[in-house]
N, C-alpha and C positions, 0 to 999 in steps of 0.2 A: 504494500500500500504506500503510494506515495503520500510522503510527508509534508505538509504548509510551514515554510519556515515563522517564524514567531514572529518577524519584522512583518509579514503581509499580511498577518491576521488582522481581521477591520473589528470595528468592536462599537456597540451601542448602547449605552448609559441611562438607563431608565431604571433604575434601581433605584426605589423607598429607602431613607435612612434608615429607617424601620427594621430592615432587613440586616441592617450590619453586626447586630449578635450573630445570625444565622451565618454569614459569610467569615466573620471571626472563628465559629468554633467548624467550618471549614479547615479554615487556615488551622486552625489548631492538630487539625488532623493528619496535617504533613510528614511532620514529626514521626507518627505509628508505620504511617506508611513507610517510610523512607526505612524505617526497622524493618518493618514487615517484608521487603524485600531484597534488603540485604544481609539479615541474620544467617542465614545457611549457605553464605558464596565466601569465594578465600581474598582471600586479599589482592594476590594476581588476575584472579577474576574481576574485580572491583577494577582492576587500573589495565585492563581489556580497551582499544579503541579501535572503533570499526570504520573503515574509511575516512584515516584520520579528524575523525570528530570525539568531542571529548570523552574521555570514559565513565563509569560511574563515581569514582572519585571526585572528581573533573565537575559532573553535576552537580553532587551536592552540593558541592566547595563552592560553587559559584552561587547556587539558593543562598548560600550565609553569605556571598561576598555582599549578596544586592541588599540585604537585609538593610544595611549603612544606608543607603539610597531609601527603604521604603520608611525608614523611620525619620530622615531628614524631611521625605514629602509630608510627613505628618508636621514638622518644623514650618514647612510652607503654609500650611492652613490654617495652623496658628497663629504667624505672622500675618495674615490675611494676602500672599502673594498672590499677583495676579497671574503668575506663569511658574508652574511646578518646577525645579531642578529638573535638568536633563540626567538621564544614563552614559552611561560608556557603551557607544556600542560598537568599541572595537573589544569590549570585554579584557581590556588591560590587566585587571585586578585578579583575572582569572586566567588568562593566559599565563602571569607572570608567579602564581602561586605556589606551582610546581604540587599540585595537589596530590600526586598520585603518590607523594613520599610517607603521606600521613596516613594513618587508618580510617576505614571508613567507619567507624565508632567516633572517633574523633573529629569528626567533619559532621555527623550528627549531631554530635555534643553541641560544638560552635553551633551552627545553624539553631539548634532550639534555643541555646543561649540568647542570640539577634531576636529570635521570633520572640519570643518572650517577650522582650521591650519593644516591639512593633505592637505585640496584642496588649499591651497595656496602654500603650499610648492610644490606641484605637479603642480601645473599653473608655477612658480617660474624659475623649472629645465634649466637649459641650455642644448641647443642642446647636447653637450659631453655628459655633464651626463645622457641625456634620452638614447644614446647609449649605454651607459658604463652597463656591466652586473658582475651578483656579484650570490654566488653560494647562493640557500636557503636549512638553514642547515635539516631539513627535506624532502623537494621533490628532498635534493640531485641533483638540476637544478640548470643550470644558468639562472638568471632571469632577465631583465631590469627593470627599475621605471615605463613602460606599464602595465609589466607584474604584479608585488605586485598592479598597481592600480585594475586590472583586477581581483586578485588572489580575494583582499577586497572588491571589489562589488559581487563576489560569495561568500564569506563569511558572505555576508550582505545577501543575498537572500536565504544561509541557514537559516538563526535562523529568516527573514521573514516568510519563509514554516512554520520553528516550529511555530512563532506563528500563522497563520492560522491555523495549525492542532487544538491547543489550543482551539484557539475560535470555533472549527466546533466541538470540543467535546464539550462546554461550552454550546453551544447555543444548540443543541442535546440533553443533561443534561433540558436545561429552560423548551424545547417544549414539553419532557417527564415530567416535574412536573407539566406541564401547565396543563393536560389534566388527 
């Protein structure tokens, strides 16, 4: 199945503040998952890359890099800015981490660590500010503090996809040497 890369995905903002417990304990779910599916693979496996794109170290490593980034946008809405902070989308942060030297326990760690003060700072908001909208200088929209929570649980559910393609290659690769 061909894949959308994450820059071309269009995306439309009609999300009730209402809704941002529900998107929070979303987000909060990243976490299990990201266990859930690396508890039974080794380490080598973990820093696997397929067609030189990153591997699952690589992944995670970069969900905690951006964590900086999703918690400064919360810094934007409070200050009442009119144009969210940009990303790096030459992914600087994460190319240069050298991620695959770490365990991948330890790149979970970090990343819940970030999330943690993202979902606090998101629990935190006051009613104004969960209103208040601020342009994103990429999707070119105006977006609420819903919406970046929403944006970052689909962000999170991309590079989850990548790593189950990983592991469905990975394990495909075993079943083939098995036999």
């Amino acid at each position: 199945m061909k894949r959308l890369p994450w820059v071309e995905r269009k995306f439309q903002f009609d999300i009730p503040e209402g809704w941002l417990p529900n998107i929070i304990a979303r987000l909060s779910g990243t976490r299990a998952r990201l266990i859930d599916l690396t508890e039974n693979i080794s380490e080598p496996q973990a820093e696997l890359r397929l067609d030189e794109k990153w591997s699952i170290k690589e992944h995670i490593g970069h969900l905690a890099d951006l964590e900086v980034l999703h918690i400064g946008r919360i810094d934007d809405f409070e200050n009442l800015k009119s144009t969210l902070r940009a990303a790096d989308m030459k992914n600087a942060r994460t190319e240069e981490a050298n991620h695959n030297s770490s365990k991948v326990s330890e790149h979970i760690s970090q990343f819940w660590n970030k999330r943690s003060m993202f979902l606090q700072r998101l629990e935190g908001l006051s009613d104004e500010i969960q209103a208040f909208e601020s342009m994103h200088p990429r999707l070119n929209m105006k977006m609420k503090p819903v919406d970046i929570a929403y944006f970052t649980a689909e962000h999170d559910d991309h590079h989850i996809a990548w790593i189950m393609h990983i592991l469905k290659h990975a394990q495909g690769n075993m079943i083939k040497t098995k036999q």
